[in-house]
C-alpha positions as CSV (number, residue, x, y, z in Angstrom):
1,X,17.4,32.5,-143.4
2,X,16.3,35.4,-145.2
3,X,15.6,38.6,-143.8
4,X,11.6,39.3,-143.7
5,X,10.3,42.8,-142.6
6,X,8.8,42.4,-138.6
7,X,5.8,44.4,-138.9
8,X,3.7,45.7,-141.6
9,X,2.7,49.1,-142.1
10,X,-0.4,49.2,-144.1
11,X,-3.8,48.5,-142.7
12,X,-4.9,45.2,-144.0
13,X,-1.2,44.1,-143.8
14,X,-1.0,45.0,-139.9
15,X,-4.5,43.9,-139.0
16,X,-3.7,40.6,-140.9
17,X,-0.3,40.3,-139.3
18,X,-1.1,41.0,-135.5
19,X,-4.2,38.8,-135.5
20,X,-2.1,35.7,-136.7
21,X,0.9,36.5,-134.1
22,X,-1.4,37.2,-131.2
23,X,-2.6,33.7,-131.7
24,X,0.8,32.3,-132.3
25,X,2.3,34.1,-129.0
26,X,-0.6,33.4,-127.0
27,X,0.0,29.3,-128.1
28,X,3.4,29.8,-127.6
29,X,4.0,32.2,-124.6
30,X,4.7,29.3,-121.7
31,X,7.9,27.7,-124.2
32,X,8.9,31.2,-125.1
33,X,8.8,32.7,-121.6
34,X,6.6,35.5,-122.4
35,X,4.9,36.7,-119.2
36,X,1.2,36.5,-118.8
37,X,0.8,40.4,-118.3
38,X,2.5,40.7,-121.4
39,X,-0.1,38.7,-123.4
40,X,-2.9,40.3,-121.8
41,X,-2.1,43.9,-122.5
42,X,-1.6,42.4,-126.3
43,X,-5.1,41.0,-126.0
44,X,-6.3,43.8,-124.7
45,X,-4.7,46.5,-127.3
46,X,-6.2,43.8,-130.3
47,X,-9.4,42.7,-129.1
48,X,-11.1,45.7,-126.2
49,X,-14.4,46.3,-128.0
50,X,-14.3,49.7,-127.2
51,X,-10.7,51.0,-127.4
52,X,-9.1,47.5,-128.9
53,X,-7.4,47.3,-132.7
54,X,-10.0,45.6,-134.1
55,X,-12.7,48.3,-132.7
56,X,-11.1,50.8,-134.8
57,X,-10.2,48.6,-137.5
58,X,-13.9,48.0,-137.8
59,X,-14.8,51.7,-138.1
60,X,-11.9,52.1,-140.5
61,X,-13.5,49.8,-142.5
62,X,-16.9,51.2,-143.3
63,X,-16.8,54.6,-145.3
64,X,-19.8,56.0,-143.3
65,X,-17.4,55.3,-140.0
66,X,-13.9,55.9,-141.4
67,X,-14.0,59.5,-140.2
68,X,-10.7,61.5,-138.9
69,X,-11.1,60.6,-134.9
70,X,-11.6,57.1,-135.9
71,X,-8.7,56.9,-138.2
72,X,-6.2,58.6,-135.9
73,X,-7.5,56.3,-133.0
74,X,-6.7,53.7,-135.1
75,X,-3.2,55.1,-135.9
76,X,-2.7,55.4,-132.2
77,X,-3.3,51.6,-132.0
78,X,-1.2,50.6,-134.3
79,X,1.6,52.6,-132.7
80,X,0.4,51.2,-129.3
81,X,0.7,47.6,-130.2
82,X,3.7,48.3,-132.3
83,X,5.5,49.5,-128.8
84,X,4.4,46.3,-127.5
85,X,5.2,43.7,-129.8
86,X,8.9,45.6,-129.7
87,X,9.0,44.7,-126.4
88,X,8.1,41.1,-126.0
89,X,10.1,40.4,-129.2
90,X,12.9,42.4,-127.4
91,X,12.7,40.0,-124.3
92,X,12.8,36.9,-126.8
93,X,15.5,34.6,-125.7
94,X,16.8,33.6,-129.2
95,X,18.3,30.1,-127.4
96,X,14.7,28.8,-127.1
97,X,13.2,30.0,-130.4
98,X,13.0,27.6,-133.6
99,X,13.0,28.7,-137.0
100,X,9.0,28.5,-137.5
101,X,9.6,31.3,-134.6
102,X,11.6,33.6,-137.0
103,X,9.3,33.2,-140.1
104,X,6.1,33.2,-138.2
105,X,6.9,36.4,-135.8
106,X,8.5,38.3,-139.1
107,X,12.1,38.4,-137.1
108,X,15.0,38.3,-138.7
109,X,18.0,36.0,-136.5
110,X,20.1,37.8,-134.9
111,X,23.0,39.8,-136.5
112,X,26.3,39.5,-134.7
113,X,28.6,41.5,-136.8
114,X,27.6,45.4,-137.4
115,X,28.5,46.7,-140.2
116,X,32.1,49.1,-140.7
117,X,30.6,52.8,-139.4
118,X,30.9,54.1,-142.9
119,X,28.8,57.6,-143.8
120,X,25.7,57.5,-143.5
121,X,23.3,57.2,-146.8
122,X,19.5,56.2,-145.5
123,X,17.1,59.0,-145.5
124,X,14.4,58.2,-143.2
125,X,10.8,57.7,-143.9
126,X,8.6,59.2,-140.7
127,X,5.3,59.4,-139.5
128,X,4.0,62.1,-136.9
129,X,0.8,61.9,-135.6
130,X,-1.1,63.6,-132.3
131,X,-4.2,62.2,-130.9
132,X,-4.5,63.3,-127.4
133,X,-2.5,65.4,-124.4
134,X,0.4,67.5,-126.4
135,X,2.1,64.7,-127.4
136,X,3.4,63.8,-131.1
137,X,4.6,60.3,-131.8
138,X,6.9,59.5,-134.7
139,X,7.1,56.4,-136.3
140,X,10.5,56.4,-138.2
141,X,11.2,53.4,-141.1
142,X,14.4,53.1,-143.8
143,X,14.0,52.1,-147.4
144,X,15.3,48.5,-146.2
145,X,12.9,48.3,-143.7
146,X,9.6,50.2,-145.4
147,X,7.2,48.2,-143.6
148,X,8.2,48.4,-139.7
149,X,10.0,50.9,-137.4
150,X,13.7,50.9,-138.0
151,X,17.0,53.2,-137.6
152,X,19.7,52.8,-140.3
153,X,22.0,50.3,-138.9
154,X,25.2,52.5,-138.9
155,X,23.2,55.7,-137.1
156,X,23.4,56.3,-133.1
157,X,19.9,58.1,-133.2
158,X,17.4,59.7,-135.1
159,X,17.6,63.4,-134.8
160,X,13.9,65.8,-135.5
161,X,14.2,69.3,-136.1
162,X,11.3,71.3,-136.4
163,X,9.0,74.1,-135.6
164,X,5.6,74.9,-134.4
165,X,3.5,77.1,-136.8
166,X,-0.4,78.3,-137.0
167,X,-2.5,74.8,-138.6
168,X,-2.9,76.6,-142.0
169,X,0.9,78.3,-141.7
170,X,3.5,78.1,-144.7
171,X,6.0,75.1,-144.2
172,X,9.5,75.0,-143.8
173,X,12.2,74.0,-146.4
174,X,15.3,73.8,-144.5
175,X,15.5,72.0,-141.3
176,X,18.9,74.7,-140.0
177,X,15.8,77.4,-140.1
178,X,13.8,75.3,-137.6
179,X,14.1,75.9,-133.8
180,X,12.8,72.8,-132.1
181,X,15.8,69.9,-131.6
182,X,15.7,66.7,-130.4
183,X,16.4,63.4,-130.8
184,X,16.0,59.8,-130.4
185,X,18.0,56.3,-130.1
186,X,14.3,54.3,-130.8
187,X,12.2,54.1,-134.0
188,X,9.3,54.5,-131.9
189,X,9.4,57.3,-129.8
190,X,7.4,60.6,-128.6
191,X,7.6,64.3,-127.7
192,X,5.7,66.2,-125.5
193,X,4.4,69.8,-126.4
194,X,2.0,71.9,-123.7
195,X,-1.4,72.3,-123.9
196,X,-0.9,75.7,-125.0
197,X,0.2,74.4,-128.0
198,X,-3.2,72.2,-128.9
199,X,-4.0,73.3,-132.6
200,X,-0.8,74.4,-133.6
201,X,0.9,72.9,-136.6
202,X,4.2,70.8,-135.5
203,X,6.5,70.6,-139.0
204,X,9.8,68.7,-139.2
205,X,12.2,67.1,-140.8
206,X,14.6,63.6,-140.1
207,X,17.5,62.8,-140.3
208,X,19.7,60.1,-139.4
209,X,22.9,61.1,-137.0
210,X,26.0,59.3,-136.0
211,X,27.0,61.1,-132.7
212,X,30.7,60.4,-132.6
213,X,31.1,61.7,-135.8
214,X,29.1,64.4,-137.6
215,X,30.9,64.1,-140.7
216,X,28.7,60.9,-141.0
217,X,25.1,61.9,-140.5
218,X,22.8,61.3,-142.9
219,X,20.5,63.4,-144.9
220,X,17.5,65.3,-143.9
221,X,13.7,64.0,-144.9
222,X,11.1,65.6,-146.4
223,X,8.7,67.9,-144.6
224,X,6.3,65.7,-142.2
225,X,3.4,67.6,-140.0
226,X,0.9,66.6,-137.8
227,X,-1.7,68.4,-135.7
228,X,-0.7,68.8,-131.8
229,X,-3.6,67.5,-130.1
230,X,-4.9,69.0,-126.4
């Protein structure tokens, strides 16, 4: 079967995407053992008329709406039901699924042989964003895999270094001048800041790490900033 991406990254893509699944999983949540807790915190995260996907998406929508609150709520959304769907797909048991599973739900079958740990090559594509309580969360994607969280196949975790700098302060050009490190074995992840650091600029770069074997890490990304948010 070929390979599809899970789930898409652009607006109308996602909004079209998750409102088709969350049917599909609700229909089919007693044959694929996903628990009811889990289909109502989906429901919720799509359809609360106040803090719910389609809330946001709405706003989004209308140009005299679409303002920057609105659109990082929306962002924060996405990554919120993003988180989620990783999870029940996680918790899948691939002996009960069929193959109108796999093309409906965007998932590839399983892989049972990883590839040989050659070097490294993918440069990630990342996505930092803050929208409340000193935290930044990243969103990290591959070239294969534009269009849903992903690490390169042959990496251990995605490494972030970076520093924090006034909102209108220069940007950084190499990521060994940059004294905030830390990494991550998810695609989705976050990193909590202090509230004394509300309004600064976070900029950083990506890179892809093997951690047996430095010789193999990837290469770093492009600059990518965000906002921290108190």
């Amino acid at each position: 079967m070929k390979r599809r991406n899970i789930i898409p990254h652009g607006i109308d893509e996602f909004n079209t995407y998750i409102l088709l699944v969350l049917t599909y999983l609700t229909d089919n949540a007693t044959r694929l053992l996903i628990t009811t807790a889990n289909i109502t915190d989906l429901n919720g995260l799509v359809t609360n008329a106040t803090t719910g996907w389609t809330h946001w998406f709405n706003l989004h929508a209308s140009p005299s709406t679409r303002t920057s609150p609105n659109t990082a709520n929306l962002h924060a959304s996405e990554f919120a039901i993003t988180v989620k769907l990783h999870l029940i797909y996680g918790d899948l048991p691939h002996s009960l699924m069929t193959a109108d599973d796999y093309e409906n739900l965007h998932i590839a079958p399983p892989v049972t042989k990883r590839p040989k740990r050659t070097a490294i090559t993918n440069i990630p594509f990342g996505k930092v964003f803050s929208v409340g309580g000193a935290i930044a969360k990243f969103i990290v994607r591959t070239d294969t895999h534009a269009k849903r969280a992903a690490l390169d196949v042959l990496c251990d975790a995605v490494e972030v270094r970076g520093m924090l700098l006034a909102a209108d302060g220069v940007l950084p050009t190499d990521p060994s001048k940059c004294d905030i490190v830390f990494s991550s074995k998810q695609a989705l992840f976050t990193h909590a800041f202090t509230p004394a650091d509300a309004g600064k600029r976070f900029a950083c770069f990506l890179r892809f790490v093997n951690l047996t074997d430095e010789k193999k890490d990837g290469g770093w990304s492009g600059v990518i900033t965000c906002i921290i948010a108190l």
